[in-house]
C-alpha positions as CSV (number, residue, x, y, z in Angstrom):
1,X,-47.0,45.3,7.4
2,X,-49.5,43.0,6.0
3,X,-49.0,44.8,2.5
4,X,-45.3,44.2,2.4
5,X,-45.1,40.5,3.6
6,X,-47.3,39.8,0.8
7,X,-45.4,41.8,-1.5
8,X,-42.4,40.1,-0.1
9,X,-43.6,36.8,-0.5
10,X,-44.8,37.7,-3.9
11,X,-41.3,38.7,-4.8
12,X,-39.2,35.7,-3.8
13,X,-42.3,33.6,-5.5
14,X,-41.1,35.2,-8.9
15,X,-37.9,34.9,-8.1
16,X,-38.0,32.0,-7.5
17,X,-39.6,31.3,-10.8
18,X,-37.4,33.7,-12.7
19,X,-34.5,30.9,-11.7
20,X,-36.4,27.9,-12.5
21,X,-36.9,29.3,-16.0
22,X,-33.5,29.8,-16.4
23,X,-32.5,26.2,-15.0
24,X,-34.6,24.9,-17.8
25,X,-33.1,26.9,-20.4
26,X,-29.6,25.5,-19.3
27,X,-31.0,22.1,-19.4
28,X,-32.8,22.4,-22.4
29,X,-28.8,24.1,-24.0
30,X,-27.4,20.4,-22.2
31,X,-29.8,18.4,-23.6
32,X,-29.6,19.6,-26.7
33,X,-25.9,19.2,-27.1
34,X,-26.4,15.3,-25.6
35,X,-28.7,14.3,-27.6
36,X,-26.9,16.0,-31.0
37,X,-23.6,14.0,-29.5
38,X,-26.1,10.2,-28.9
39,X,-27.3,10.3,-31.9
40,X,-24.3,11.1,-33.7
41,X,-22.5,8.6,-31.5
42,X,-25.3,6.0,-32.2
43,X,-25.5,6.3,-36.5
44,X,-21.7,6.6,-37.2
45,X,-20.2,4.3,-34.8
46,X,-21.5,0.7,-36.5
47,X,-19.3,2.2,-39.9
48,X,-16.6,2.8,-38.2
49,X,-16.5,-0.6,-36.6
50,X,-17.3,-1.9,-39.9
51,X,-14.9,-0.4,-42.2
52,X,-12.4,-0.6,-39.5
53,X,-10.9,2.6,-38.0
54,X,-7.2,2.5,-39.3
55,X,-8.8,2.2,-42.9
56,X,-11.5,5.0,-42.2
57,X,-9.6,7.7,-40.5
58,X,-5.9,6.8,-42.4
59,X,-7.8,6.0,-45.7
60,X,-6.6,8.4,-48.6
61,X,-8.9,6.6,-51.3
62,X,-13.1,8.0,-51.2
63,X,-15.2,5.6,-53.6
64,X,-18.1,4.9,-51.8
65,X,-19.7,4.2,-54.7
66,X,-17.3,2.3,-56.8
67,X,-18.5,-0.5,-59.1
68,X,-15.7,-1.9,-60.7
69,X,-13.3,-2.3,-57.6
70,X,-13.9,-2.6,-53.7
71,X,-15.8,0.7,-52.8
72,X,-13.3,2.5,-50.6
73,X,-14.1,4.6,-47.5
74,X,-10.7,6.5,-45.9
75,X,-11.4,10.1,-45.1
76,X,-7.8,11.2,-44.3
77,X,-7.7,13.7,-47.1
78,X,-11.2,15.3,-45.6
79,X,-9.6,15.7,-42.2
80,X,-6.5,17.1,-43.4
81,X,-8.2,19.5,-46.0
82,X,-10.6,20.5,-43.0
83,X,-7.0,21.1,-40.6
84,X,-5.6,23.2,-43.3
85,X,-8.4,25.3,-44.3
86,X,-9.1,26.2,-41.0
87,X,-5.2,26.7,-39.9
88,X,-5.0,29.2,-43.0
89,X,-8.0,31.0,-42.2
90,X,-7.2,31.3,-38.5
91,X,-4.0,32.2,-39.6
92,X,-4.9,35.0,-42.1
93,X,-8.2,36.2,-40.2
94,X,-7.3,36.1,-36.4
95,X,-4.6,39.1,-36.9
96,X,-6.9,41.1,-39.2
97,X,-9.9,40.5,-37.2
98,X,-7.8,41.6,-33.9
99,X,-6.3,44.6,-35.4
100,X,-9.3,45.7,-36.6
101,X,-10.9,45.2,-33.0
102,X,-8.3,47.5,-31.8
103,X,-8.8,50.1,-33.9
104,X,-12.3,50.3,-33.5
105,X,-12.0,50.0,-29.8
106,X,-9.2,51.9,-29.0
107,X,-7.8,54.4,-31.8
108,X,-10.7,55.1,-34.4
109,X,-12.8,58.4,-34.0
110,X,-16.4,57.5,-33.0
111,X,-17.9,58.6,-36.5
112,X,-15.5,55.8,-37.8
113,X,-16.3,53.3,-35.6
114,X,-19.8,53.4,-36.0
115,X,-18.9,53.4,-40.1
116,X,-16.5,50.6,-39.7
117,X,-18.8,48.6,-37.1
118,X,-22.4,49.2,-40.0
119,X,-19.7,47.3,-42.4
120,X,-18.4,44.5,-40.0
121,X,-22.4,44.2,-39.1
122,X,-23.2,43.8,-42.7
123,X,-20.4,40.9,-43.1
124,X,-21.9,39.0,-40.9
125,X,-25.2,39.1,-42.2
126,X,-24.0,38.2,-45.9
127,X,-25.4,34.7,-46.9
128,X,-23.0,32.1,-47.3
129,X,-23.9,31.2,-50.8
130,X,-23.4,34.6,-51.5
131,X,-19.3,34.5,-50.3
132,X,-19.4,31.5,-52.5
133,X,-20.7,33.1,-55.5
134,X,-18.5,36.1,-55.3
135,X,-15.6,33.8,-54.4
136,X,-16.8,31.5,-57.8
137,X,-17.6,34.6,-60.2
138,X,-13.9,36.9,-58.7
139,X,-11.4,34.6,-56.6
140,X,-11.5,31.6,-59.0
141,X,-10.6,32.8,-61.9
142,X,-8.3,35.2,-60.7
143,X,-6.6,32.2,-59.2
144,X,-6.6,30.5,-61.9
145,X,-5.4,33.3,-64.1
146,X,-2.3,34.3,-61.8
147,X,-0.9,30.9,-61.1
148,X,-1.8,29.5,-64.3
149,X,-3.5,26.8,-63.3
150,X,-6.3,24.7,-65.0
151,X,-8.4,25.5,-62.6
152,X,-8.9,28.1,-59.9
153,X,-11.4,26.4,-57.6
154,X,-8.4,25.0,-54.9
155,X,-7.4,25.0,-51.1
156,X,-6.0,28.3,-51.6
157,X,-9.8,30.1,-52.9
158,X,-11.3,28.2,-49.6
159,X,-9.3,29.6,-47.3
160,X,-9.3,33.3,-48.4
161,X,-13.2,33.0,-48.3
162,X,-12.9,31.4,-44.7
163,X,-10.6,34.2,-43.5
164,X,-13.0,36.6,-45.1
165,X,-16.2,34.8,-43.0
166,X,-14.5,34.4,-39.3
167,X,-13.8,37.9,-40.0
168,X,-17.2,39.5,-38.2
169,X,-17.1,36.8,-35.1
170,X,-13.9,38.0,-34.2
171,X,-14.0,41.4,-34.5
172,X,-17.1,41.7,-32.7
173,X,-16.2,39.2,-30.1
174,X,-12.6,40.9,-29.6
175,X,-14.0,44.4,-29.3
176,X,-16.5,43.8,-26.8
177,X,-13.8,42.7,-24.9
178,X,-11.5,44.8,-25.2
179,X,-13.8,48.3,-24.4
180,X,-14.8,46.1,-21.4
181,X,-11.0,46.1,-19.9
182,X,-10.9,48.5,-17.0
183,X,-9.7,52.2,-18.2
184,X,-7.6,52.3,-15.3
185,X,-5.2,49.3,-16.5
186,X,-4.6,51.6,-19.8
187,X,-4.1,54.7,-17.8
188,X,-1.6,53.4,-15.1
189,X,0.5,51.8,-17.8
190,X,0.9,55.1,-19.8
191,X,1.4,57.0,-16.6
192,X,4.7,54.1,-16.2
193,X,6.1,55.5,-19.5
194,X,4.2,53.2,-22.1
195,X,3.2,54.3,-25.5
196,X,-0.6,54.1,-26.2
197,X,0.4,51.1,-28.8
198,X,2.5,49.6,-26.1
199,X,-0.5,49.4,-23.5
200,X,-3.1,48.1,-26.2
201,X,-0.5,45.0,-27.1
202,X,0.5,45.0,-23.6
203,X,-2.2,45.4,-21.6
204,X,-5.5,45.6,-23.3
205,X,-5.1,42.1,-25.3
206,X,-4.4,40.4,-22.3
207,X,-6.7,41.9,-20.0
208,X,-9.2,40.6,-22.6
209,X,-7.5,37.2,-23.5
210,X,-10.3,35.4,-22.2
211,X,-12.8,37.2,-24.7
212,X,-10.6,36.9,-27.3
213,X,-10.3,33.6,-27.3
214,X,-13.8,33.0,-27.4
215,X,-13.6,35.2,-30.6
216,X,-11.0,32.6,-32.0
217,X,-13.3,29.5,-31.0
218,X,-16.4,30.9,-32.6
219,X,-13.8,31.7,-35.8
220,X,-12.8,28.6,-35.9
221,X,-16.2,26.5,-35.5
222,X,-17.7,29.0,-38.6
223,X,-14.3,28.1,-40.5
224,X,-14.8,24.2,-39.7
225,X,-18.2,23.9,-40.0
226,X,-19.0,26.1,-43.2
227,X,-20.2,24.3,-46.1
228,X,-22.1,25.9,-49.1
229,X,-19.4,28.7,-49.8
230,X,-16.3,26.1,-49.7
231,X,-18.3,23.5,-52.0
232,X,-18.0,26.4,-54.8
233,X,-14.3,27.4,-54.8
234,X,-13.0,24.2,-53.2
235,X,-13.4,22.2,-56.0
236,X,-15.2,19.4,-54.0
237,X,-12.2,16.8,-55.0
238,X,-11.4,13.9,-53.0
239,X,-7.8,14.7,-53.2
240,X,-4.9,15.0,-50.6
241,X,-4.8,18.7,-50.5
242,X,-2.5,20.9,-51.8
243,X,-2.7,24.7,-52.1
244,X,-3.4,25.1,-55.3
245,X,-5.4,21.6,-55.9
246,X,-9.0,21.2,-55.7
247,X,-10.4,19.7,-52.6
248,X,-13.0,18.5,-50.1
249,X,-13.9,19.2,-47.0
250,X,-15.4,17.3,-44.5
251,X,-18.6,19.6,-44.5
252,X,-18.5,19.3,-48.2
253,X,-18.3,15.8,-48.4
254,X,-21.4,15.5,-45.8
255,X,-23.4,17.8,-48.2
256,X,-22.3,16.7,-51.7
257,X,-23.5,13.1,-50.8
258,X,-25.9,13.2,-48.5
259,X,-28.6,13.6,-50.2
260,X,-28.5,10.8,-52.9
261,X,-26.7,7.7,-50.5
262,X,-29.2,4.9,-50.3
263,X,-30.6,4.9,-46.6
264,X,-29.6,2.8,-44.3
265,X,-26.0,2.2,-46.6
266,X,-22.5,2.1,-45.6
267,X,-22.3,5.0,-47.3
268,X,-25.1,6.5,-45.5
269,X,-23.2,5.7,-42.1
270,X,-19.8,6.6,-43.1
271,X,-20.9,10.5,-43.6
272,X,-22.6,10.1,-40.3
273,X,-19.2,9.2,-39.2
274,X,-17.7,12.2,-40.8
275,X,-20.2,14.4,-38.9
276,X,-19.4,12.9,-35.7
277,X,-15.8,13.4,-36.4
278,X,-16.5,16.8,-36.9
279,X,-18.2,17.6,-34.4
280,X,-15.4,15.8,-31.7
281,X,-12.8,18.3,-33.8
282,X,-15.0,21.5,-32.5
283,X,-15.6,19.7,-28.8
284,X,-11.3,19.2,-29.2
285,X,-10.6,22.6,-29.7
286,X,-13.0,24.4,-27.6
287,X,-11.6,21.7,-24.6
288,X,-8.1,22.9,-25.4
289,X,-8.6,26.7,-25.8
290,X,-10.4,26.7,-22.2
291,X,-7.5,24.6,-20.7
292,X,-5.3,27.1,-22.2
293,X,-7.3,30.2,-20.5
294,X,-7.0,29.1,-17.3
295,X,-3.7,28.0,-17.0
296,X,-2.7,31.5,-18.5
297,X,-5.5,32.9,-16.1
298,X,-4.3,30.7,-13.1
């Protein structure tokens, strides 16, 4: 008796410190995130202020570094090139990535699946710089070549190599969920009349809504926040975009100038103010996807 009280005790101990470790963890995750939002908060607010937020948000002129006239600091063409870009890739990757999740889940023979899952694996391990080069060395000029323009490196390149990246988040994502929906949902719709095409659209994708919308979130924060592969088929332009004209995105903008504005500039502060606009877009859309869930879900 003895034995097992102290065995007991010695149980709940480490249970007990099994979910302490795991209250830190969470903490840690919060803190994280709080601090990333303070800090952002605290270097890109005093620009904002500065410039004045109707001319920094509505702004379609970037010449931070203008010498001749008043240096000019409006980002609207970033955010709209960013809200493009990412539309187009959700638009063109969400219903390949989902299809594909089917058929790996539901209709492909195992020895496919396992084939078609190594590949998807192997996407998502690619490099970013390496999507870019392939994008720069194949996609540009092709672009260029088939719509006879002077240049190839445009909106258009960007998003094909976005919907090409999201690609592995949301086929992985979507077909974990997916095998996770109950077998008996799929077998008392068929045994109603349904075709097996008619349960999987029916039934399986909004069993697993919920998981599939994390897919999309995840798609869209890799779309929104990718950087090195969009600098080289973009064209890294300050321009309003257009589908065939070059570009910038607000990751690009934050990475092309970065690194030589003086510290402590205006300059300096406005890309902190990019990256805190950012990073409310991905905080926006991740707030708006949940509501979504649980209305559908309530």
């Amino acid at each position: 008796m003895k034995d097992m009280k102290t065995r007991s005790t010695g149980q709940i101990a480490l249970e007990n410190g099994i979910h302490m470790l795991f209250f830190l963890c969470g903490m840690i995750t919060v803190g994280f995130v709080l601090c990333i939002s303070a800090y952002l908060i605290i270097s890109g607010l005093p620009a904002i202020l500065k410039i004045g937020a109707k001319d920094f948000f509505l702004g379609t002129t970037w010449m931070p570094t203008a010498t001749t006239t008043e240096a000019s600091y409006g980002i609207l063409p970033f955010i709209l090139t960013s809200i493009y870009g990412t539309a187009g890739a959700v638009l063109i990757g969400v219903p390949i990535g989902l299809l594909t999740a089917v058929f790996l889940s539901k209709i492909a023979p195992p020895k496919v699946a396992r084939t078609v899952s190594a590949a998807v694996q192997m996407l998502a391990g690619i490099p970013s710089v390496v999507y870019g080069l392939v994008g720069m060395i194949v996609l540009v000029p092709a672009t260029q070549e088939i719509f006879h323009l002077s240049s190839g490196a445009t909106l258009a390149a960007a998003i094909i190599v976005l919907s090409i990246m999201i690609l592995p988040s949301i086929i992985n994502v979507s077909e974990t969920a997916l095998r996770a929906v109950p077998r008996e949902y799929e077998e008392a719709s068929q045994a109603l009349g349904a075709t097996k095409l008619e349960t999987y659209f029916r039934v399986s994708i909004p069993a697993a809504k919920s998981g599939i919308a994390t897919a999309v979130v995840l798609g869209v924060g890799r779309a929104i926040g990718e950087a090195m592969a969009i600098i080289m088929v973009s064209g890294n332009v300050a321009n309003m975009p257009r589908l065939f004209g070059s570009v910038r995105f607000m990751t690009t903008a934050i990475a092309s100038e970065m690194g030589y504005a003086a510290v402590g500039s205006l300059q300096q502060q406005a890309l902190y103010s990019i990256g805190l606009t950012l990073f409310l877009f991905i905080m926006l859309i991740n707030m708006f996807l949940n509501v979504v869930i649980k209305k559908k879900e309530g």
